[in-house]
C-alpha positions in Angstrom: 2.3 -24.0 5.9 2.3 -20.4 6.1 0.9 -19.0 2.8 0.6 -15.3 3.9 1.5 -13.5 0.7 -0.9 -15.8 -1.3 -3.4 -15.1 0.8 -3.0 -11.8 1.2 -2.8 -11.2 -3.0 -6.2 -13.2 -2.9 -8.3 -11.4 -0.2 -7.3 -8.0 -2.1 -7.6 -9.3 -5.2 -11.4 -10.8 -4.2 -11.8 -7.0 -2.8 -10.5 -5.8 -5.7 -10.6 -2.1 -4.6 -8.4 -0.2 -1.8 -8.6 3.1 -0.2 -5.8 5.4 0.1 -5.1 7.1 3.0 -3.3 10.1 4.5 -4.8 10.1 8.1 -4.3 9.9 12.1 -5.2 6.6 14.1 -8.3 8.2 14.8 -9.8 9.1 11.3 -8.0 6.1 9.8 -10.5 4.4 12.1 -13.2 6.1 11.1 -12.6 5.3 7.2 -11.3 1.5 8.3 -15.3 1.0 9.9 -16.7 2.7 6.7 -14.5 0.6 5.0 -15.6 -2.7 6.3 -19.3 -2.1 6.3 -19.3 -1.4 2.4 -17.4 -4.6 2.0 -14.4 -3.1 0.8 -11.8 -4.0 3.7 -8.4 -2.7 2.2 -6.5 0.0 3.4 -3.1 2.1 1.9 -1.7 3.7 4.6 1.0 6.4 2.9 3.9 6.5 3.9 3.9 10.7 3.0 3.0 10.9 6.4 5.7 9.9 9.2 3.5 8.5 11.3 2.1 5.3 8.5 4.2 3.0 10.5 2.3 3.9 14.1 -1.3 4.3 12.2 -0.6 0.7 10.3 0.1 -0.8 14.1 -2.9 0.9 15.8 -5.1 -0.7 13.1 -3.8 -3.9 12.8 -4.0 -4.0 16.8 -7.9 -3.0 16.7 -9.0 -4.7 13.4 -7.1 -7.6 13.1 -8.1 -10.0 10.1 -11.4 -7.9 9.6 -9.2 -5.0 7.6 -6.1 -5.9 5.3 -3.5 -2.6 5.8 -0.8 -2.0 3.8 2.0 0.8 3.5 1.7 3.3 0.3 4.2 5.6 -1.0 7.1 3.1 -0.1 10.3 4.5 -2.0 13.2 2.3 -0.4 13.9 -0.6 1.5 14.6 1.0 4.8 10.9 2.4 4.7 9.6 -1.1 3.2 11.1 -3.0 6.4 9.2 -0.4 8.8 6.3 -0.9 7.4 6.4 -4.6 7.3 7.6 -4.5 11.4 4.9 -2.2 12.3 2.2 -4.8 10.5 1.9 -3.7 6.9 0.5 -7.0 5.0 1.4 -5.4 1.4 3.5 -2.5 0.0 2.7 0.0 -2.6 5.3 2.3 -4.3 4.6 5.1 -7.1 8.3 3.7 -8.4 10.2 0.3 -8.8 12.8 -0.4 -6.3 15.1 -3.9 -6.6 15.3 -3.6 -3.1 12.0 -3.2 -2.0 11.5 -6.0 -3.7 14.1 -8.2 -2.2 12.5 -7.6 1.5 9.0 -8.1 0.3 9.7 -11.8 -0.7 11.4 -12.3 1.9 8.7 -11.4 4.4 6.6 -12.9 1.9 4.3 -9.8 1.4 2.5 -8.4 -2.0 4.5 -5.6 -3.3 2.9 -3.4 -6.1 5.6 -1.1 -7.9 4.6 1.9 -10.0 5.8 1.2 -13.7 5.9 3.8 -16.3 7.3 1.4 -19.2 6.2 -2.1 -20.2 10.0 -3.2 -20.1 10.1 -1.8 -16.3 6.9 -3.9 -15.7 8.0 -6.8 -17.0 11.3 -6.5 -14.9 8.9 -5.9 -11.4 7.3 -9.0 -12.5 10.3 -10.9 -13.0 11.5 -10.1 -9.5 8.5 -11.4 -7.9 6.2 -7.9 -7.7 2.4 -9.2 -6.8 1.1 -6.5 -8.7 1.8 -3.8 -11.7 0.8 -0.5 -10.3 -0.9 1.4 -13.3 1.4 4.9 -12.0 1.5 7.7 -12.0 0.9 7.9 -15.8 -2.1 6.4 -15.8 -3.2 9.8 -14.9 -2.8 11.0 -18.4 -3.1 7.9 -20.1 -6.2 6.5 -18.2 -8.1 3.0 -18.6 -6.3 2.2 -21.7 -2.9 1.8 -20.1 -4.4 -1.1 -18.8 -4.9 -2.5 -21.9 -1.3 -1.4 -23.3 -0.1 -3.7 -20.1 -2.3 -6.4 -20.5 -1.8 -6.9 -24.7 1.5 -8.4 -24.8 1.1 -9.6 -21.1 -2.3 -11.2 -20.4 -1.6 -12.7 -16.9 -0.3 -9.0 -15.6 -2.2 -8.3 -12.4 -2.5 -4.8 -12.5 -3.5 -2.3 -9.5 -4.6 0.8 -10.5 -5.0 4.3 -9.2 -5.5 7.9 -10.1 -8.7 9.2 -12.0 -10.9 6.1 -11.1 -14.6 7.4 -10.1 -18.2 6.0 -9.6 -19.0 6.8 -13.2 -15.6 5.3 -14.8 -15.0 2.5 -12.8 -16.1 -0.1 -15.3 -14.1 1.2 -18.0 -11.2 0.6 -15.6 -12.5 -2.8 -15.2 -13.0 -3.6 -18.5 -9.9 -1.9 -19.8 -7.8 -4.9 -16.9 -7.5 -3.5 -14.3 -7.3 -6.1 -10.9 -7.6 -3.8 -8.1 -8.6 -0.3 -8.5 -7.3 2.4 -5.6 -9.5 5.1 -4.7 -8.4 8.9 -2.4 -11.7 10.7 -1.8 -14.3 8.5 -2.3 -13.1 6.2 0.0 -11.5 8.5 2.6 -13.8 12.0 3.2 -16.8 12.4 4.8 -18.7 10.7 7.5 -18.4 6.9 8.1 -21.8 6.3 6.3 -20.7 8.4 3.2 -17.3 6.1 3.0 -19.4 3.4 3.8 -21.9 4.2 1.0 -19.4 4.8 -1.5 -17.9 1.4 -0.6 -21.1 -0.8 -1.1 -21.4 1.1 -4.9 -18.0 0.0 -5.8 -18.3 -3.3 -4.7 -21.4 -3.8 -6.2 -19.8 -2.6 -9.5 -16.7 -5.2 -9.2 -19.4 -7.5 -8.4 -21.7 -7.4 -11.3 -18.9 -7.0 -13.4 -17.4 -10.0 -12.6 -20.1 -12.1 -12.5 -21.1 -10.5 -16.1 -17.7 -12.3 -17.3 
């Protein structure tokens, strides 16, 4: 039985962090081996650049099951479709799209819509969104959107991004959040520094979680 988008929600929720990347084959590399030696083997590649779909094959092609890559900044259902043929195992939009949605389940891969609203939340949920991506106003709203979410809707699973640091990362946690998306920290400097970087976060998911 092929249970790919189950799977695929697991190993990234298990992760429970993501880099996300604007970046050639070649440095996407880089970040991908930093990546996997701080334990923290999820990749956005966005979709700002026009070249996601070729950098999502080259890494899928050269990391296989070691590195989960998905497509970011996924607007329509053209772009979605790409992505998935080119090897994306999840999708991540800043927006909610119905039919983004529709080709997601029926390639049967985790798609994370940016909601701004509960009701639009609620609506990605009910048409079979993996994920409630806390965007783009968690930038002003921070942790506690999370918690606005997760109030009326406790079983919400929430991917967050925007703002989240070393220092503020448990408050994320704390406030709900599932999966928690990181830019720079995850995606400049050498691959030691990303790889650094990595082991602190997972080490913070990790002792949070076991602390529940």
């Amino acid at each position: 039985m092929n249970m790919k988008k189950m799977n695929t929600t697991k190993k990234m929720v298990d992760a429970g962090a993501l880099a996300i990347v604007r970046a050639d084959l070649e440095r996407a590399c880089e970040i991908a081996d930093g990546l996997i030696m701080g334990e923290v083997p999820v990749m956005e590649m966005s979709y700002t650049l026009n070249t996601a779909g070729d950098v999502i094959k080259g890494l899928k092609e050269r990391y296989g099951d070691t590195l989960i890559v998905g497509a970011g900044t996924v607007l329509d259902s053209e772009t979605a479709r790409h992505a998935v043929l080119n090897g994306a195992e999840f999708i991540i939009a800043p927006t909610f799209d119905e039919g983004v949605a529709k080709i997601c389940n029926r390639y049967q891969i985790p798609y994370a819509p940016g909601c701004t609203s509960l009701s639009e939340a609620v609506r990605g949920l009910t048409i079979g969104a993996a994920f409630i991506k806390a965007f783009p106003i968690s930038d002003f709203y921070g942790p506690k959107l999370c918690k606005v979410f997760k109030t009326p809707i406790p079983d919400m699973p929430i991917l967050a991004s925007g703002g989240i640091n070393l220092d503020n990362l448990r408050e994320w946690l704390d406030c709900g959040a599932d999966i928690c998306g990181f830019g720079g920290l995850l995606t400049k400097g050498t691959t030691q520094q990303i790889a650094n970087n990595a082991k602190q976060i997972h080490e913070i998911i990790t002792n949070f979680r076991n602390e529940k």
